[in-house]
N, C-alpha and C positions, 0 to 999 in steps of 0.2 A: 171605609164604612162610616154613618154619619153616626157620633156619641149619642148618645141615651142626652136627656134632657139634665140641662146642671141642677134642675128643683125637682127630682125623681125622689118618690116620696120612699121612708124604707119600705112601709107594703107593696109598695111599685116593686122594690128592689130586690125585697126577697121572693116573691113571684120569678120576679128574673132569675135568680138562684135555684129556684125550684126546676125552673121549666130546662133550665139548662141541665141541671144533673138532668133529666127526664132525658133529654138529647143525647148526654154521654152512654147515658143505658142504653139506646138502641143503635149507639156508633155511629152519631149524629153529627158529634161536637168536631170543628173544624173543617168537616165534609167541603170543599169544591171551594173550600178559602184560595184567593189568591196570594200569593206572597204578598210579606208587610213590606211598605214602601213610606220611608219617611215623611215627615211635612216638612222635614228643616232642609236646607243645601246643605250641610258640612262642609263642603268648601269655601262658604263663608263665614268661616270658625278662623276668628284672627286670634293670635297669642301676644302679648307684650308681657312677658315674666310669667308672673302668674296669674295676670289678668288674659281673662277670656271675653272677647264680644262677638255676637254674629252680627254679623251685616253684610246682607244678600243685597247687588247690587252696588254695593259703595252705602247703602242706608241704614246704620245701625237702628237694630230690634227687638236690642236686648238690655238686662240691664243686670250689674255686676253685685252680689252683695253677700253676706256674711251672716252664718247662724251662731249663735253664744248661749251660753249656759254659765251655770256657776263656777265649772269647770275653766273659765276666762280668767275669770277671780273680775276686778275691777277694772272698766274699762274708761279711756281718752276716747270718749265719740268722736268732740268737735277733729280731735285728730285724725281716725276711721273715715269721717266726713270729708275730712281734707286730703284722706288718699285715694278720692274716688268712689267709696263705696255709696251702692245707691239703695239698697235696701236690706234691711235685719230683720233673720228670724231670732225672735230670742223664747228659749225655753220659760213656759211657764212653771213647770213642778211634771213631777213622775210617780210612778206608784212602785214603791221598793220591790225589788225584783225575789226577795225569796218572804218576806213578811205580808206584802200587798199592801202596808197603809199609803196613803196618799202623803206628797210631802208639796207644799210649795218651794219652787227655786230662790233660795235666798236672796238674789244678785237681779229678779224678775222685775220687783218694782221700778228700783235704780236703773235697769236698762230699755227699760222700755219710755222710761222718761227722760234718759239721757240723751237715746237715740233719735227721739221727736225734738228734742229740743236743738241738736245738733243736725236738724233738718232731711236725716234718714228717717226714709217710711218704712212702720214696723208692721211686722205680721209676728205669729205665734206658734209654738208646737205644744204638745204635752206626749212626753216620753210614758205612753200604755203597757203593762203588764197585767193587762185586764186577761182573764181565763173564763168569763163567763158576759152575756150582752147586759145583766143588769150591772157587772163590773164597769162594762164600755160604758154606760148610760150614765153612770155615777162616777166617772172621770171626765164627761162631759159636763155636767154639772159643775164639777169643782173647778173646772177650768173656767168655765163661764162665767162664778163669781168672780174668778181673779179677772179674769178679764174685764166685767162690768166695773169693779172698785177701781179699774185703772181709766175705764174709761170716765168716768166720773172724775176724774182728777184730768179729764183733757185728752187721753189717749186717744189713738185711732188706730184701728189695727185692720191692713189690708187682708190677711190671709188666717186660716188659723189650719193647722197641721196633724194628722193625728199618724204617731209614730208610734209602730208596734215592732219591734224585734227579739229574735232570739241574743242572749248575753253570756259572758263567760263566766259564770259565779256558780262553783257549787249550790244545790237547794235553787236556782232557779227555779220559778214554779209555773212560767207563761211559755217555757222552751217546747213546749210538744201542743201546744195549740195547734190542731190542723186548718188546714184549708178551708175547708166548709165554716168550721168558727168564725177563722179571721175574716171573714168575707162578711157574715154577718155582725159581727163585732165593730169594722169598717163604717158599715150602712147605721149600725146604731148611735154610734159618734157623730158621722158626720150627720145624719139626721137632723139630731138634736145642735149641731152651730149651726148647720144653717136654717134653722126654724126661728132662732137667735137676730138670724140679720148678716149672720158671718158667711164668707168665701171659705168652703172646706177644701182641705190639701191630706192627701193619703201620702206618706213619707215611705221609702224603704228603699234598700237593693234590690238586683234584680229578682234573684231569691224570693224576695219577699211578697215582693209584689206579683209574681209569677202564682205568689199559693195565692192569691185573691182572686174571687171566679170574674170572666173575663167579663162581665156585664158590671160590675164593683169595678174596675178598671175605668171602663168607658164612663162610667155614670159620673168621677169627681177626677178634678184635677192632679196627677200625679207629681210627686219630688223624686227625682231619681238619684241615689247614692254611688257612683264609679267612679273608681279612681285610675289612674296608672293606666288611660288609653287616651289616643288622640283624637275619636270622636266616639260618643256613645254608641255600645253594639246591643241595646236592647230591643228586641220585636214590639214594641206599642211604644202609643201618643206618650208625650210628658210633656210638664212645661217649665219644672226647674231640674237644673242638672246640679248637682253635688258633686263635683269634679274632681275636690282636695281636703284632704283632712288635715296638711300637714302647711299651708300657707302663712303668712309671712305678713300681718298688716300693723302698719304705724297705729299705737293705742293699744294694741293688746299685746300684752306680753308674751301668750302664749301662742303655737300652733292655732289655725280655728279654718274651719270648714270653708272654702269658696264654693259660690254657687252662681249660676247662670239662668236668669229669667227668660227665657223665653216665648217669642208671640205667638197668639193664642190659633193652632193649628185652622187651616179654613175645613170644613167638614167635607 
């Protein structure tokens, strides 16, 4: 099925959202779908430790790289650089999961100018516990000026991510967002980066991403969270795979996320 357009405006989108519940009412939704059928080979899914590349043909067309947070604590880029890795998300700030206020990531500036300067190309997330679309719209916001002070100081940032999940904290207050929300909540974030200038990216597991209605799916580029298989088992497109939480890279001291870029499906 060919994607919804990458500059689907949100009225575009929640139309789509509309029209779709309307489908589900009359036992519409999924009707005479043919089975999903990858765009990647996975047989040309190579391993060397915990580096993953695809390259269908002998041609690699992908490219390997690493998300960070403060949770890293202080990172050796030129090191990370020189183990190969080819590009970083780094968390910009999140919204406290049982308070709601906004927090910038401490360790945000420092890594996103660590990271360009040690010749890794950076993209961004911001970790949402948004529960309502004016929430989502004022996390886009806040992200955006970090993003702008950082651009202004030189930065470039390929991607920008918007990551919603449920968490394990008692008083959590974003764990029961349903579907219909998160879908519009989705389209209000990314709306607003890419109105910005920015590449938006929807982040989750399969979970997550599954309660997003399937037109929020097609319309923005997905990040897929799985671990502990040896090729992705989820039903729709993506183009980064989150393969490891628990990876191993020169410069950071701690555990930190690999992930696998992926070329951009043909429609």
């Amino acid at each position: 099925m060919r994607a919804l357009p990458a500059n689907i405006t949100r009225r575009q989108a929640l139309a789509l959202l509309g029209a779709a519940a309307a489908g589900a009412v009359l036992g519409l939704s999924g009707c005479g779908e043919p089975p999903y059928v990858s765009p990647y080979v996975w047989d040309a899914l190579l391993r060397d430790g915990d580096r993953l590349t695809y390259a269908p043909g002998g041609t690699v067309q992908s490219r390997w790289g690493v998300d960070v947070s403060s949770h890293q604590h202080e990172i050796d880029w030129p090191a990370v650089y020189g183990a190969g890795v080819q590009f970083a998300f780094v968390r910009a700030g999140n919204r406290g999961a049982t308070e709601g206020v906004l927090y910038e990531d401490e360790f945000f500036r420092a890594n996103v100018a660590g990271a360009q300067a040690a010749g890794i190309p950076v993209s961004t997330y911001f970790f949402s516990q948004a529960i309502t679309l004016a929430e989502a719209e004022e996390e886009a916001d806040f992200l955006l000026d970090l993003i702008g002070q950082a651009e202004d100081a030189g930065i470039f940032f390929e991607a920008v991510a918007f990551d919603h999940e449920s968490v394990q904290i008692e008083g959590a207050r974003a764990n029961d967002v349903d579907g219909a929300l998160l879908s519009k909540m989705a389209v209000a974030f990314c709306e607003r980066v890419q109105a910005a200038g920015h590449v938006p990216f929807v982040y989750g597991n399969q979970r997550d991403l599954l309660r997003l209605d399937k037109t929020v799916r097609q319309a923005y580029p997905l990040w897929l969270a799985e671990y502990d298989v040896g090729i992705p088992t989820a039903q729709f497109d993506f183009r980064i795979w989150q393969y490891s939480s628990t990876g191993q890279i020169p410069g950071i001291t701690t555990d930190v996320d690999l992930n696998l870029w992926l070329p951009l499906p043909e429609d």
